[in-house]
C-alpha positions in Angstrom: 0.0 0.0 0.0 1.3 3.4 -0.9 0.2 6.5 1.2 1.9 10.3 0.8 1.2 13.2 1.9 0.8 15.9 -1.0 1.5 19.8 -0.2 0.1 22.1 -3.4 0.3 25.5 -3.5 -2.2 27.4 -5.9 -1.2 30.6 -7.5 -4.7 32.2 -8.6 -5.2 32.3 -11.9 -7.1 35.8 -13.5 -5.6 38.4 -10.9 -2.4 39.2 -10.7 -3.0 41.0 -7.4 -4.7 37.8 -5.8 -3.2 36.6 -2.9 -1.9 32.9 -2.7 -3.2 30.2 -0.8 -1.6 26.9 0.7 -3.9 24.0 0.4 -3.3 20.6 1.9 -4.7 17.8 0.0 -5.3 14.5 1.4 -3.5 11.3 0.6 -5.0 8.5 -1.0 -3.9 5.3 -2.6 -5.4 3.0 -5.6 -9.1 3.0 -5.5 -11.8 2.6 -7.7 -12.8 4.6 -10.8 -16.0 6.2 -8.7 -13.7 6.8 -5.8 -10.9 8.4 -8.4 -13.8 10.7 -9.5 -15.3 11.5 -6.2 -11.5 12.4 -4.6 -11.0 14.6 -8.2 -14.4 16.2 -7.5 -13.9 17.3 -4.0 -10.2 18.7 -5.1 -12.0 21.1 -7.2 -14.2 22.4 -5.1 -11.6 22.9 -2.9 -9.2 24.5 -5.5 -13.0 26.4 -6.3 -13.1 27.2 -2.7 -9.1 28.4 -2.6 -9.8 30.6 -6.0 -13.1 32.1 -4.7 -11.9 33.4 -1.6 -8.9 34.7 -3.1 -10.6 37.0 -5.5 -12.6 38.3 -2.8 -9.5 39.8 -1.4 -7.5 41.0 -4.0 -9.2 44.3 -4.1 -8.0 45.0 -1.2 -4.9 43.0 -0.9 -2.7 45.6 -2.7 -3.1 47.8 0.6 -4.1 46.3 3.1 -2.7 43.3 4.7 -4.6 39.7 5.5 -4.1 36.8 7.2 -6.6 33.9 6.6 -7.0 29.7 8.0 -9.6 27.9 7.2 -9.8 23.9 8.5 -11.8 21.2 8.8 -12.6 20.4 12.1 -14.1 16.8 11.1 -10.9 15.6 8.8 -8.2 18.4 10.3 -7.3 19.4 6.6 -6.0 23.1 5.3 -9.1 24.4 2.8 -7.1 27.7 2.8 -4.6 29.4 4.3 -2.6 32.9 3.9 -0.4 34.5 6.0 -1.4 32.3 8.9 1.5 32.6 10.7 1.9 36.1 10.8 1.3 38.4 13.5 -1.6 41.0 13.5 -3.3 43.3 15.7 -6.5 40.8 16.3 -8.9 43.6 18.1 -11.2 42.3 19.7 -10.7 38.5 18.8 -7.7 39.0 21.8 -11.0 37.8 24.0 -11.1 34.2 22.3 -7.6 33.7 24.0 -8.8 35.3 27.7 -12.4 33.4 27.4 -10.1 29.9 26.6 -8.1 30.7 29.7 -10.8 31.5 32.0 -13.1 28.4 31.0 -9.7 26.3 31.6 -8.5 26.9 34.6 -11.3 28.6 36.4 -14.1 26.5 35.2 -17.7 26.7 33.5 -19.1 26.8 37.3 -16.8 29.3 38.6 -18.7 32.3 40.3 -17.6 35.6 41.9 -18.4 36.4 45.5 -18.9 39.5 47.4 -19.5 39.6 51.0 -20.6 42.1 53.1 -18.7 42.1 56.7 -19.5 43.3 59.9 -16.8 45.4 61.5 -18.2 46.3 65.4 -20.5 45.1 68.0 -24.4 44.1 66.8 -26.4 44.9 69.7 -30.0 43.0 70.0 -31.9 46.0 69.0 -30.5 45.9 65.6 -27.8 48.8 66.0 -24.5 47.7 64.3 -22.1 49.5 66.1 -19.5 49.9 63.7 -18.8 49.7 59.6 -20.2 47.4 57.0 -17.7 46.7 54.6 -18.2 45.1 51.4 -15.5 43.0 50.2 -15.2 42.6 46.2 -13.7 39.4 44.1 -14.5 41.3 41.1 -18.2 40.7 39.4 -18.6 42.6 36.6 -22.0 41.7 36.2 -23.9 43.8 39.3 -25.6 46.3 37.2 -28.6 48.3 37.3 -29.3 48.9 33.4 -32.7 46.8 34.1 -33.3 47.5 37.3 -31.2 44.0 38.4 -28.8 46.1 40.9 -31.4 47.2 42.6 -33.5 44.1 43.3 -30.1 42.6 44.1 -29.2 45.0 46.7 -33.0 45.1 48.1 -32.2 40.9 48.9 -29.3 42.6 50.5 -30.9 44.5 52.8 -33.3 42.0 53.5 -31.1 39.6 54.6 -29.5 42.0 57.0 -32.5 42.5 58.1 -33.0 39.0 58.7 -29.3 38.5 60.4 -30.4 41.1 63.2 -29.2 44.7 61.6 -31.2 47.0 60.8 -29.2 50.5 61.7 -25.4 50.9 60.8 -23.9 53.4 63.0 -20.4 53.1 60.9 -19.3 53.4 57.1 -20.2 51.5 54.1 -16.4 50.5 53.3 -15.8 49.4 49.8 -12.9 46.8 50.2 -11.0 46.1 46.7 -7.9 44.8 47.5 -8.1 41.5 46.0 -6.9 43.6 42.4 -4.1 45.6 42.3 -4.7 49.8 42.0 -3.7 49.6 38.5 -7.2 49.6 36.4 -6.5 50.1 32.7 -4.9 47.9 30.4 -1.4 47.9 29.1 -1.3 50.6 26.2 -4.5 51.5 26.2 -5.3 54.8 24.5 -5.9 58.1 26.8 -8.4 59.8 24.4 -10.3 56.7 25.1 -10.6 56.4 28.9 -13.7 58.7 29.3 -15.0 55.9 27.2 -17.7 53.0 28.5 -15.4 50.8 26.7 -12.1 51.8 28.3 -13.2 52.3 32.0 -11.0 50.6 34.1 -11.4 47.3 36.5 -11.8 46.7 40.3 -13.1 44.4 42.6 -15.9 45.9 43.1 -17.9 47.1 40.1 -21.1 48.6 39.5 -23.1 49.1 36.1 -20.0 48.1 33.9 -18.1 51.3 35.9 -20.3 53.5 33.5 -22.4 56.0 34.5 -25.3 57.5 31.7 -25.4 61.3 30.9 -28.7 63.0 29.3 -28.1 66.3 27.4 -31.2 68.5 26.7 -30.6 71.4 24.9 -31.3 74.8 26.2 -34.7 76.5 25.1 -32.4 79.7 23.8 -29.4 79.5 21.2 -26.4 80.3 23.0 -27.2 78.6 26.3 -25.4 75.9 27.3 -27.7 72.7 27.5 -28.5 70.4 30.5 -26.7 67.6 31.2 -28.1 64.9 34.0 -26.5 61.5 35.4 -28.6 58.5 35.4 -27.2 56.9 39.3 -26.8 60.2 41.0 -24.1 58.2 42.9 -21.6 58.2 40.3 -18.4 59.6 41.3 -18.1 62.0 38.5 -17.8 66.1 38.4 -19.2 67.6 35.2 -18.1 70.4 33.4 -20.1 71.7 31.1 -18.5 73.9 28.0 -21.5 72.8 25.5 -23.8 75.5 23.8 -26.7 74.8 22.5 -27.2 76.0 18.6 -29.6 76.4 15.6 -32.0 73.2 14.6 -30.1 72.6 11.6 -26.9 71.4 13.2 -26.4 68.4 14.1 -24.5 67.2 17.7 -21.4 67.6 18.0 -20.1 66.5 21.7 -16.5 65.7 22.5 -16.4 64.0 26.3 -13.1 63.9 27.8 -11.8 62.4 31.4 -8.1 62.5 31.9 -6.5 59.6 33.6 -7.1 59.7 37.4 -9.4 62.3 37.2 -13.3 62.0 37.9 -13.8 65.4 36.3 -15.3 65.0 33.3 -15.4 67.8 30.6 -18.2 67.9 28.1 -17.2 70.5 24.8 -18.8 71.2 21.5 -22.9 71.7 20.4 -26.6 70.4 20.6 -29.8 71.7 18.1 -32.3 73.4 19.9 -35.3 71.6 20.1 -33.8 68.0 19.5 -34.6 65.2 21.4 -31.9 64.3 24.6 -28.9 63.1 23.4 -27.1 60.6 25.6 -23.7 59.2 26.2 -21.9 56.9 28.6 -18.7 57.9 30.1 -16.6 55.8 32.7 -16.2 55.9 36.0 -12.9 56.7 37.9 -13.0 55.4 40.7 -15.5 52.0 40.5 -15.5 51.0 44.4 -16.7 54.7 45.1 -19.3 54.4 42.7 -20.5 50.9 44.5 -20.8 51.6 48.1 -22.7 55.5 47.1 -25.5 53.2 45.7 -24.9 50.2 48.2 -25.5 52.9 50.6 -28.4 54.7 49.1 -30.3 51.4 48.8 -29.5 50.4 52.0 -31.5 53.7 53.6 -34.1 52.6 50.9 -34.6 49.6 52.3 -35.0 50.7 55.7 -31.5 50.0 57.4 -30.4 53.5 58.4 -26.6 54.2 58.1 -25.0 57.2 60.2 -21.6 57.0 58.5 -20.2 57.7 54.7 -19.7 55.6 52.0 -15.9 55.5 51.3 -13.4 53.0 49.0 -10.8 51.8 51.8 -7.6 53.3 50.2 -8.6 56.4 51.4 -8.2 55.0 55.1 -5.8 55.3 57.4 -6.3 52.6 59.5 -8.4 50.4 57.1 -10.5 46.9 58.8 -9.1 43.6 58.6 -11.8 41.3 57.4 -10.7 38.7 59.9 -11.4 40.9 63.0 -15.4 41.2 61.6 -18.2 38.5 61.1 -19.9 37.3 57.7 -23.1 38.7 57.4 -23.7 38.0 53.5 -22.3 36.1 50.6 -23.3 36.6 47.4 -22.3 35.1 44.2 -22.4 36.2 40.8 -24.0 34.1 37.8 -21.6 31.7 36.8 -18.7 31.8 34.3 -20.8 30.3 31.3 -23.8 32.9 31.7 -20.8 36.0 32.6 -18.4 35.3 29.1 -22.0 35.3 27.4 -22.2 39.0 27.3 -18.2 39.2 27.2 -18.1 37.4 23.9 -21.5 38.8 22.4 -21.3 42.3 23.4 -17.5 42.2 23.4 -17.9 43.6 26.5 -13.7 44.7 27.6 -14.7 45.1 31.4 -16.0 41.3 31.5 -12.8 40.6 29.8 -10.4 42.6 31.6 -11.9 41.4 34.7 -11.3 37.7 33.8 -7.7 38.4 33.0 -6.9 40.1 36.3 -9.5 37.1 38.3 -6.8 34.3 36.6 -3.9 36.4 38.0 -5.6 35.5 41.7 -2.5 33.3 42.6 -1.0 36.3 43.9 -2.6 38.9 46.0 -3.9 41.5 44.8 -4.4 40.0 41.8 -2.5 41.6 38.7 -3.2 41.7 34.7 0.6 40.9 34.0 -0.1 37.3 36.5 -2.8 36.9 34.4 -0.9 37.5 31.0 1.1 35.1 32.3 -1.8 32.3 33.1 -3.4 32.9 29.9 -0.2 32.0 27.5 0.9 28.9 29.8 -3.0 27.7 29.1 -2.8 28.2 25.9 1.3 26.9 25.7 0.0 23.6 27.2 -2.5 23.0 24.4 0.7 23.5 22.2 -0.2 26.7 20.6 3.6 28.3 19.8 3.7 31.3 22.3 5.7 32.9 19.7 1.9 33.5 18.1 0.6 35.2 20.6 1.7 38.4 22.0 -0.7 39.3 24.8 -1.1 42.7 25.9 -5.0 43.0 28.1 -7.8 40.4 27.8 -9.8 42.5 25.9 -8.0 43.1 22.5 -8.4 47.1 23.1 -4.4 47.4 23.6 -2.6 48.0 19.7 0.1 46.1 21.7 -1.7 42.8 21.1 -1.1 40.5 18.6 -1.8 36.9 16.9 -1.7 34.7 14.1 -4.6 33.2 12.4 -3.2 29.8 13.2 -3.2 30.6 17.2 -6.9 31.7 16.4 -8.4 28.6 15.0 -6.0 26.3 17.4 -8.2 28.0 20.3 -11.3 27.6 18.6 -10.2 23.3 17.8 -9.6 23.0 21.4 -12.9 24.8 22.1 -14.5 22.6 19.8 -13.0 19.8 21.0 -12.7 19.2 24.7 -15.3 17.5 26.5 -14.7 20.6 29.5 -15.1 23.2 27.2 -17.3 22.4 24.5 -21.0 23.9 24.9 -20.4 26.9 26.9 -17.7 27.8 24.3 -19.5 28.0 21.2 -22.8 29.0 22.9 -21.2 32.4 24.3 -20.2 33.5 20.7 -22.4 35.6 18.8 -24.7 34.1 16.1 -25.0 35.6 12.5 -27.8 37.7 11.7 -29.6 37.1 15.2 -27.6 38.5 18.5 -24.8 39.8 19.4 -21.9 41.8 17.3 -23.1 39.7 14.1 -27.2 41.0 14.9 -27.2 42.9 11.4 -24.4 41.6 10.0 -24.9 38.4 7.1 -28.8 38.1 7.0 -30.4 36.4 4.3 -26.9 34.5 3.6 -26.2 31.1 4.1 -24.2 31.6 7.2 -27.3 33.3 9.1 -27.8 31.6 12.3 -24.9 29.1 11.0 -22.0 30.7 12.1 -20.7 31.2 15.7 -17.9 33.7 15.5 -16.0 36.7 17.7 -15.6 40.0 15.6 -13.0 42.5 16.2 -12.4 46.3 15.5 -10.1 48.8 16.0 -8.7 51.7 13.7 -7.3 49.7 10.7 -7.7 46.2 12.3 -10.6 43.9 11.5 -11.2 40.1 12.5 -14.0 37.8 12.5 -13.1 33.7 13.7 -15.3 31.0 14.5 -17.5 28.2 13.0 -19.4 27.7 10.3 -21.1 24.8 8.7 -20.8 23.7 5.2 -23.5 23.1 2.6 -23.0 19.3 3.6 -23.1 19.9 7.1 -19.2 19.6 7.7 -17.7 21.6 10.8 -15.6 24.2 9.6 -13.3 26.5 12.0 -11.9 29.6 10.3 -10.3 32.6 11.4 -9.6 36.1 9.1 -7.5 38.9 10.2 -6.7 42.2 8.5 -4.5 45.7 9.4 -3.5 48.3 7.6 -6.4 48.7 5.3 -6.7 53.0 5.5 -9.8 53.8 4.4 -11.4 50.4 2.8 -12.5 49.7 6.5 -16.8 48.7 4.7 -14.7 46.9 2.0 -12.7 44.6 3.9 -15.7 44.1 6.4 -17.6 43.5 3.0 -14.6 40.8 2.2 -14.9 38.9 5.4 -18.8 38.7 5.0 -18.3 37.3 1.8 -15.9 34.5 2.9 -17.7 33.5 5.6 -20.7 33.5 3.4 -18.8 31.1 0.9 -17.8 28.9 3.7 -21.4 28.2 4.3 -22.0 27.5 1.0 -18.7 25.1 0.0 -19.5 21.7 -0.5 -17.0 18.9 -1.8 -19.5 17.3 -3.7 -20.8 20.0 -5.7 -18.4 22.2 -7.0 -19.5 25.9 -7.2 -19.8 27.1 -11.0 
């Protein structure tokens, strides 16, 4: 019996701009005439497949710069591949790599825990006499955009109420110290931190660290407009340089915090007599921003509390949580519900909070310990470090970078393990229905086929994940592109179309 291995590379044919593609085809020895046909027929559609998707990027490829893998996840073979080795800023894909990590190590079941600590003596009649602090592990998911927060915090109070307290003659101390004081992530950019999607981490987080501003414009040109915070207990100062301006303008608002600062400054112009305009800025200072409304919903739940609410790095002599007794633990909804919004919404705080939550081993826990847990995970499952250069968990940092190759080796092992499997694929967003892919590939082939993370930053796009063939084959793919200028809808356009053509490839029936 003869078997070999046969390595073809196809220069496309018709383009002279066409990028090439590496195909592996499979080996075979002496068969029968029907089974010499049927191996010819499904090379072609792969070489079909390999020419297609290549003259979807040439347009592009003269500028910008791609890297593309596409495997079979039932037989293992290369359908296509182009640059997939080479490094590239991956945006937002970064939080394939931090999501593989987390469900390794930590565990689909993992949950974060907060508990609230009485510091003092609790006298019979209910009176605390000293501070409730709130000790944080890090849930990014206490948030009050639907009114969750504050049902949450009224179980709280009830269970207080239940444990005897029902007046707190001390503070409400915010306790963070199981992450470090640095919040951001490595290289992140500054005229993004007054940004939702740049606000930093903590251990204890409320509404994403994001706090909702309503601007109404003035009833006379000239004036400046007014400008409201939804969670009056965000710990943000305002200033206000807008004017509002004639009905034919459109908004123009520039928001800017500077690092460290919780002033934020609000410049530029709003039409009279349009409708509020809103914008979410971040928070400075997270653990402020959770004990103000711990505090306030507290009182509104009928435990009175004589003292501030204050984060505990601003105390002098701060608790030990030793020297007080439980009086609460709660726990947040477990890792596979929690990297559902990372991954769909491409949420960064969920994502940077993982990253810092696998650097736990030490205390406080530290993105750079978790930089470190991430690329032994991923080392382990014998993805070449060399194709990863991790930066944040998030995929906001331009320091980030990866290969195609790393990409779809994540997405195999995600496919494949028994521990991962499920909760994997189920927390990436589905074509045309939720997620970043809502509106994107509807009325295609891959609608509600493919299950894949996007990514987007200035002059990087990337879209990897899994698709199913005509024939119902499993297909894992990953596409990256940088430096494209201005042909940002093209290449998105080229992506959608190569993901569409995945859906449609079939070996048996070559595409005409």
């Amino acid at each position: 019996m003869i078997a070999a291995a046969i390595l073809a590379a196809l220069l496309v044919a018709g383009c002279t701009t066409a990028p090439q593609a590496v195909l592996a085809a499979a080996s075979s020895a002496p068969v029968a005439a029907s089974q010499r046909r049927n191996t010819s027929q499904h090379r072609s559609s792969v070489n079909q497949l390999q020419l297609d998707i290549s003259r979807m990027l040439a347009p592009t490829s003269e500028r910008a710069t791609w890297g593309v893998l596409v495997k079979s996840l039932a037989t293992n073979d290369t359908l296509y591949a182009l640059n997939p080795r080479k490094l590239f800023l991956p945006a937002s894909n970064m939080k394939l790599a931090t999501l593989a990590a987390a469900a390794d190590r930590l565990g689909w079941a993992y949950s974060y825990e907060t508990r609230l600590i009485g510091q003092g003596t609790l006298h019979p009649s209910g009176f605390l006499d000293g501070d409730l602090q709130v000790v944080g592990s890090g849930d990014p998911s206490i948030d009050d955009w639907d009114g969750a927060a504050t049902r949450l915090f009224q179980g709280w109070a009830e269970q207080l109420k239940a444990s005897g307290v029902t007046t707190i003659g001390g503070r409400i101390i915010g306790d963070d110290n199981a992450f470090d004081e640095e919040p951001l992530g490595m290289g992140w950019a500054w005229d993004d931190l007054s940004r939702s999607f740049a606000t930093g981490v903590g251990a204890l987080q409320f509404n994403e660290n994001t706090a909702r501003l309503t601007i109404v414009p003035a009833s006379i040109v000239g004036q400046p407009p007014l400008v409201g915070v939804a969670g009056p207990g965000a710990p943000i100062a305002l200033t206000n340089q807008l004017m509002t301006v004639r009905a034919t303008a459109v908004p123009a608002i520039e928001v800017r915090r500077l690092l460290g600062s919780p002033v934020v400054e609000l410049r530029g112009s709003v039409p009279i007599r349009s409708g509020p305009v809103f914008r979410n800025v971040s928070v400075d200072n997270p653990t402020q921003y959770f004990v103000n409304q711990l505090r306030d919903a507290l009182e509104a739940n009928g435990i009175d509390v004589f003292g501030a609410a204050v984060d505990i790095d601003t105390l002098a002599d701060p608790p030990r949580r030793e020297d007080g007794t439980v009086l609460l633990i709660s726990h947040s909804p477990s890792l596979s519900t929690l990297v559902r919004t990372m991954m769909k919404l491409s949420q960064n705080l969920y994502a940077e909070t993982l990253l810092k939550t696998l650097g736990g081993f030490q205390q406080p826990a530290t993105a750079e310990a978790g930089r470190l847990v991430v690329l032994s995970t991923l080392t382990s499952w014998g993805i070449d470090p060399a194709d990863l250069h991790i930066a944040d968990g998030s995929g906001l940092s331009p320091y980030n970078l990866a290969t195609p190759a790393a990409l779809v080796a994540i997405l195999t092992r995600g496919a494949r393990d028994p521990r991962l499997h499920g909760p994997f694929e189920e927390a990436l967003p589905i074509a045309g229905r939720d997620g970043t892919l809502a509106y994107r590939l509807k009325g295609t082939a891959a609608e509600g086929n493919v299950r894949a993370k996007t990514g987007s930053l200035s002059n990087a796009r990337a879209i990897s994940g899994y698709v199913r063939s005509a024939d119902g084959e499993p297909l894992v793919f990953s596409i990256l592109v940088n430096n494209f200028g201005r042909w940002g809808d093209a290449v998105e356009t080229a992506e959608d179309a190569i993901v569409v053509r995945l859906a449609e490839f079939s070996r048996t029936a070559p595409r005409r």
